[in-house]
C-alpha positions as CSV (number, residue, x, y, z in Angstrom):
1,X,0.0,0.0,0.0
2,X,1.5,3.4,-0.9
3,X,2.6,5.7,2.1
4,X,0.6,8.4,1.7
5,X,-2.3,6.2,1.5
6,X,-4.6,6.3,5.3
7,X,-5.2,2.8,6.4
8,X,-9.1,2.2,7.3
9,X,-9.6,-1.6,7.4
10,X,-9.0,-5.0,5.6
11,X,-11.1,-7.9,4.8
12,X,-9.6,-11.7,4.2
13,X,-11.9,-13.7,1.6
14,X,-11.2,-17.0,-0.3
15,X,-11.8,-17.4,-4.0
16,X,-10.8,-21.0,-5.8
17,X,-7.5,-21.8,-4.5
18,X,-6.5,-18.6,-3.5
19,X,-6.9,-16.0,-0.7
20,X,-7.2,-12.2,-1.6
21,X,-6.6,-9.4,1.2
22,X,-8.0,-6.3,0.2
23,X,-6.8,-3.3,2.1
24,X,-9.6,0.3,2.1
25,X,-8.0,3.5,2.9
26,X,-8.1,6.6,2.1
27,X,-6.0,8.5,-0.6
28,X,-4.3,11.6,-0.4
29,X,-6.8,12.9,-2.0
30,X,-9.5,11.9,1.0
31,X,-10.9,9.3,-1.8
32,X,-11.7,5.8,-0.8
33,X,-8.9,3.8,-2.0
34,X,-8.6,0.1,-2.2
35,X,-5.3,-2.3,-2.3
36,X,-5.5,-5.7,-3.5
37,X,-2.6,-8.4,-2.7
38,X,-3.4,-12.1,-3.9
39,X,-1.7,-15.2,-3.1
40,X,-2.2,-18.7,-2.4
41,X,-1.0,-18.7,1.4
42,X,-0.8,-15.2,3.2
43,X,1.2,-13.6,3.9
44,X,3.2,-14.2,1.2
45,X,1.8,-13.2,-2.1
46,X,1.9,-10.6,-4.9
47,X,1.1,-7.2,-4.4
48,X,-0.8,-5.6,-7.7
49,X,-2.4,-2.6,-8.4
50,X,-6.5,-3.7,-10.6
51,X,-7.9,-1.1,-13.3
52,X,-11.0,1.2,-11.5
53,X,-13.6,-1.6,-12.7
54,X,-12.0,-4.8,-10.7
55,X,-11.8,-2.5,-7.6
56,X,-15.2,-1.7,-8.2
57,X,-15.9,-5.2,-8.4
58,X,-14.2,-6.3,-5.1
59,X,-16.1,-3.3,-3.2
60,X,-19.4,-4.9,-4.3
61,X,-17.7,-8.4,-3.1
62,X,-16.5,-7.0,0.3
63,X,-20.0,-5.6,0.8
64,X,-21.4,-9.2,-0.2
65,X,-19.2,-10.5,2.5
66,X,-20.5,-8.1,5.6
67,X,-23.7,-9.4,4.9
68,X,-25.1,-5.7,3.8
69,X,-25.5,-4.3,7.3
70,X,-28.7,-2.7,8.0
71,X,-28.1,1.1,8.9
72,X,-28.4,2.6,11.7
73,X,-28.6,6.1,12.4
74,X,-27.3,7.8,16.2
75,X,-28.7,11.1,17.7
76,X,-26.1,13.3,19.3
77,X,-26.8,16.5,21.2
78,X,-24.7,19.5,20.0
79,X,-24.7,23.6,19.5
80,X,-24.4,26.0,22.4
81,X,-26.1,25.2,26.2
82,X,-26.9,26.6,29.5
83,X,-24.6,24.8,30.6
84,X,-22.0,25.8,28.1
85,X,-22.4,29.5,27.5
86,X,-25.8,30.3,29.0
87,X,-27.7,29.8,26.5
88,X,-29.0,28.3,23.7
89,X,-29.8,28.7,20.0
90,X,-32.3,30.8,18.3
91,X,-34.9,29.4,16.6
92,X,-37.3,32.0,14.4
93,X,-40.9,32.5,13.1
94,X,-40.3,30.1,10.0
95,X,-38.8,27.6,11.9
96,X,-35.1,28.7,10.5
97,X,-32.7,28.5,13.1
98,X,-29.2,29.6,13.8
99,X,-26.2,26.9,14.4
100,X,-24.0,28.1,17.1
101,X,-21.4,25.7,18.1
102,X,-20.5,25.9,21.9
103,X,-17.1,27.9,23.1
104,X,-13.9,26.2,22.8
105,X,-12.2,25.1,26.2
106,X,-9.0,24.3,24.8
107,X,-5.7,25.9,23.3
108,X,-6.2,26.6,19.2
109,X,-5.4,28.2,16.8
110,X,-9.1,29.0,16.0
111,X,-10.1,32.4,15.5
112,X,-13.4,32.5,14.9
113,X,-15.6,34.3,18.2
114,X,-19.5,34.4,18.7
115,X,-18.5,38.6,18.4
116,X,-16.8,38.6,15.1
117,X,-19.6,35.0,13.0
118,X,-22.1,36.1,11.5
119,X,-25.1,34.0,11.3
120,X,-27.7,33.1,8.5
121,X,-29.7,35.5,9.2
122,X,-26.9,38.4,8.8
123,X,-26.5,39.0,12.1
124,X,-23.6,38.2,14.7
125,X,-24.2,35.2,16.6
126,X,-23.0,36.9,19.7
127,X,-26.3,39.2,19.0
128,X,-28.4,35.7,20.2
129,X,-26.2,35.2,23.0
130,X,-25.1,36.9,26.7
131,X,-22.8,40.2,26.2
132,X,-20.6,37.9,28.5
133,X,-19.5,34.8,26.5
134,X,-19.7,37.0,23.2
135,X,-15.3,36.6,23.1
136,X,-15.3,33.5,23.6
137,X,-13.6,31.1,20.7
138,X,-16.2,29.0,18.8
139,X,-15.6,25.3,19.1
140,X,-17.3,24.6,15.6
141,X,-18.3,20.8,15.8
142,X,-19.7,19.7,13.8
143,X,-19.1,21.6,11.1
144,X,-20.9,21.4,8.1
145,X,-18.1,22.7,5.2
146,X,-16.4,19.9,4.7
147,X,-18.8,17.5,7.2
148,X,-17.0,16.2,10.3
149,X,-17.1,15.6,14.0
150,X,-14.6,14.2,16.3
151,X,-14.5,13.5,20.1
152,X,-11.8,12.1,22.4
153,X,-14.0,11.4,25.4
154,X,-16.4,8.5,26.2
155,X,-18.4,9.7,23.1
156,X,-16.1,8.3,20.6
157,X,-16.7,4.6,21.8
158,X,-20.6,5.0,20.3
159,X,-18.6,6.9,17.2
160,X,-16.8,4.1,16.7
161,X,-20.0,2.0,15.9
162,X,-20.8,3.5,12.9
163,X,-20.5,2.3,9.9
164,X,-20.4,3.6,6.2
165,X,-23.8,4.7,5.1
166,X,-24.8,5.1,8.6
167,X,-26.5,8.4,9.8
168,X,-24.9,10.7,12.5
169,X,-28.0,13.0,13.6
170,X,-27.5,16.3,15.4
171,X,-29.8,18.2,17.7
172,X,-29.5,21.4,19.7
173,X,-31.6,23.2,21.8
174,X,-33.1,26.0,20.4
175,X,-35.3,28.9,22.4
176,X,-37.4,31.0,20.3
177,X,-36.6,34.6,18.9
178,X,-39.7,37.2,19.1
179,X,-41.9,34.8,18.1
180,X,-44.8,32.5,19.3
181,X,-44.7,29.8,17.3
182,X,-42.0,27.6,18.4
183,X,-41.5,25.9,21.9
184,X,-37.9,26.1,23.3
185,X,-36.4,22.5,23.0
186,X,-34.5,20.1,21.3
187,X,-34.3,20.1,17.8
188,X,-32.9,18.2,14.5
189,X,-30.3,20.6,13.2
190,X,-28.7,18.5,10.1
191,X,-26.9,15.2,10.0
192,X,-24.2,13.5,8.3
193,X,-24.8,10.2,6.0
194,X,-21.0,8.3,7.1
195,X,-18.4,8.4,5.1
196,X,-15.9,6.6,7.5
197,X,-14.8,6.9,11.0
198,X,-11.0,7.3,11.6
199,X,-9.8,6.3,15.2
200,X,-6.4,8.0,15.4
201,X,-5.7,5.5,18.5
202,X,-5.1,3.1,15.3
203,X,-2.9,5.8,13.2
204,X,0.9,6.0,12.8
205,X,2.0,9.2,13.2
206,X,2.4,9.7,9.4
207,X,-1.4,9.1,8.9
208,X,-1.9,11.4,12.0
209,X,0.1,14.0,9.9
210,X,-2.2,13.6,6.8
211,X,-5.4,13.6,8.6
212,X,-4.3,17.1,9.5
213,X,-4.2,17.9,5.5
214,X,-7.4,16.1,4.5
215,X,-9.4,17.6,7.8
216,X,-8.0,21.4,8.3
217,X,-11.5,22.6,9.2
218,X,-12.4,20.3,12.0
219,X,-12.3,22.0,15.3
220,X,-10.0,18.8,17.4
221,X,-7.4,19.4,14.7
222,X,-7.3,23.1,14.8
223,X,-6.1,22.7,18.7
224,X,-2.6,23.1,19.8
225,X,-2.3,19.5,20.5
226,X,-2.6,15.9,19.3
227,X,-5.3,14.3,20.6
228,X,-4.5,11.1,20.3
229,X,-7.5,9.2,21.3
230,X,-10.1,11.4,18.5
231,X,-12.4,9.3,16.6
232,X,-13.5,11.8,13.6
233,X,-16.3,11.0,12.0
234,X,-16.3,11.9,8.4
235,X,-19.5,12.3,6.5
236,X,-20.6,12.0,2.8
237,X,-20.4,15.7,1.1
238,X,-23.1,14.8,-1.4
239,X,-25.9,12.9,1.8
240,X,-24.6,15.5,4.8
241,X,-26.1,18.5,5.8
242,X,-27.1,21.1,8.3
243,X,-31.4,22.0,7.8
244,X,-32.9,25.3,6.9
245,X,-35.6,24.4,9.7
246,X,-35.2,22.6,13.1
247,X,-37.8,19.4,14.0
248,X,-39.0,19.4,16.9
249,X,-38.1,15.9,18.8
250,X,-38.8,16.7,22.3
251,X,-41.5,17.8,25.1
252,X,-41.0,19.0,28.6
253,X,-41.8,16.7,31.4
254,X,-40.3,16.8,35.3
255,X,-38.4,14.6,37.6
256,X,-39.4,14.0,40.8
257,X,-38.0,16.9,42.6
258,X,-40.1,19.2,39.7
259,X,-37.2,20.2,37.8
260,X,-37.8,20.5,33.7
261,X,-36.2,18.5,31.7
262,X,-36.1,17.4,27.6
263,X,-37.5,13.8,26.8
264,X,-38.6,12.3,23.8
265,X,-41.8,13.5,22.7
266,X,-44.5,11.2,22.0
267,X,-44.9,11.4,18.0
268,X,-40.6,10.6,17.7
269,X,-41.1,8.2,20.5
270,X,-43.7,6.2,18.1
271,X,-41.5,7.2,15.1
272,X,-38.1,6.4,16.3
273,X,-38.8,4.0,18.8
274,X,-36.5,5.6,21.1
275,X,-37.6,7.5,24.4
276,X,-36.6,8.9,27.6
277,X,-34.3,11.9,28.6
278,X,-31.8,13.1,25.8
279,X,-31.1,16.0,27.7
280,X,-27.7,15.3,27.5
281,X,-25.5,13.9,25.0
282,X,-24.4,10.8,26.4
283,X,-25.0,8.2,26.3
284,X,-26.7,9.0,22.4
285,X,-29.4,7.0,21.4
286,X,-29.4,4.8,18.2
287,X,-32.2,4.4,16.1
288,X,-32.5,0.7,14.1
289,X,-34.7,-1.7,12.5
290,X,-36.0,-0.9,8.3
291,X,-39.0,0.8,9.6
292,X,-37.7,2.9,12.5
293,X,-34.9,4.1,9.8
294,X,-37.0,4.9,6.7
295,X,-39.3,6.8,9.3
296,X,-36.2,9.2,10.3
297,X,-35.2,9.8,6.7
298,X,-38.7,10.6,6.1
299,X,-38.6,13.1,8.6
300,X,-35.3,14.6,7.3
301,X,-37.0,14.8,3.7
302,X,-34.5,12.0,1.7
């Protein structure tokens, strides 16, 4: 396999007398690349590079081989908080809403502010927020430019469940702005359709390095550090994107001492057949089964 070349994963399959490993990575062009090596008894064999059509052939076979998983889809909670920055996102008459990414915690080399982004609608995002987090540096993930999201913490062990074709779903909470229309609450704010998911815990430094070149605009790799337990989840640039209008997927309810909180509301607890708290974004709840899934992508308009 070429150097520059991002290893993602291999598959092992027999055909008549012989056994072919097939290596997927990604290219340095952040294309899905795949390495054939054939031989009669691994690991020795012959390395060889097959025209476009015989790689397309073996991605058919390898998907042959994993049985065609069913997909799956995961709801993660993102976007600015009360817990955060005091605060969360505005949501308007039309049911357009404004993304705003919490603020960053960490050394970077970020420079965008809630002060100095402006919005969809025009206007600074600091505008939507207190005067006193209106400094602060954006931690902008996702982002939906170039489509990723990474985490080093406990949420990259769910990450690292997806699969290719998968759907990463983000919600926020959103509060509405001089309107009557909309309840504050948690909202569908875009998603991704997977692409791959890169645990750097299983990169050499070199692919490290070129995860930095393919990746610029996510916010993990803009720090001042290596994290070296980010998974980053990569999504589809053609099936990813962020919503012109939020969906409602939550109601109000109380726990036993009174206090509010966000469950699932009854219609997306019927649709989804997920419910509960998703106050918080862990642990995020996955959505399964043919009907369940065609019912969220339904709601997302595919």
């Amino acid at each position: 396999m070429p150097d520059n070349w991002i290893f993602r994963e291999e598959v092992l399959f027999a055909s008549g007398r012989s056994t072919h490993r097939v290596v997927i990575a990604d290219g340095n062009d952040g294309q899905t690349k795949y390495f054939l090596q054939i031989s009669s008894k691994i690991p020795i064999g012959r390395d060889s590079t097959r025209p476009i059509f015989v790689l397309m052939l073996i991605e058919r076979i390898l998907y042959r081989i994993r049985g065609l998983k069913p997909m799956k889809a995961m709801l993660l909670r993102v976007g600015v908080d009360k817990g955060t920055d005091n605060a969360l996102a505005p949501i308007f008459q039309d049911g357009s809403f404004e993304y705003i990414p919490i603020s960053e915690g960490c050394l970077t080399n970020e420079t965008k502010t809630f002060k100095n982004t402006i919005g969809r609608k025009g206007r600074t995002l600091s505008s939507y927020l207190p005067r006193s987090v209106e400094n602060r540096i954006m931690h902008f993930d996702p982002e939906f430019e170039t489509f990723t999201y990474g985490d080093p913490t406990s949420k990259k062990t769910y990450l690292l469940k997806l699969d290719r074709g998968d759907l990463l779903v983000f919600y926020a909470g959103l509060i509405p702005y001089k309107n009557n229309n909309y309840d504050s609450g948690l909202y569908i704010i875009g998603y991704f359709t997977v692409e791959r998911v890169i645990d750097f815990a299983q990169l050499s430094d070199h692919e490290i390095d070129k995860c930095y070149q393919l990746y610029p605009n996510n916010a993990h790799l803009k720090r001042n550090y290596v994290e070296f337990e980010l998974a980053l989840v990569v999504g589809s640039k053609d099936k990813s994107m962020l919503l012109e209008r939020g969906i409602l997927i939550s109601k109000t309810k109380c726990d036993v001492l009174g206090r509010p909180y966000y469950a699932v509301s009854d219609e997306m607890e019927d649709l989804l057949g997920i419910k509960g708290s998703i106050q918080r974004s862990v642990p995020p709840r996955f959505i399964k089964g043919d009907e369940k899934t065609k019912n969220l992508k339904d709601i997302l308009g595919f």
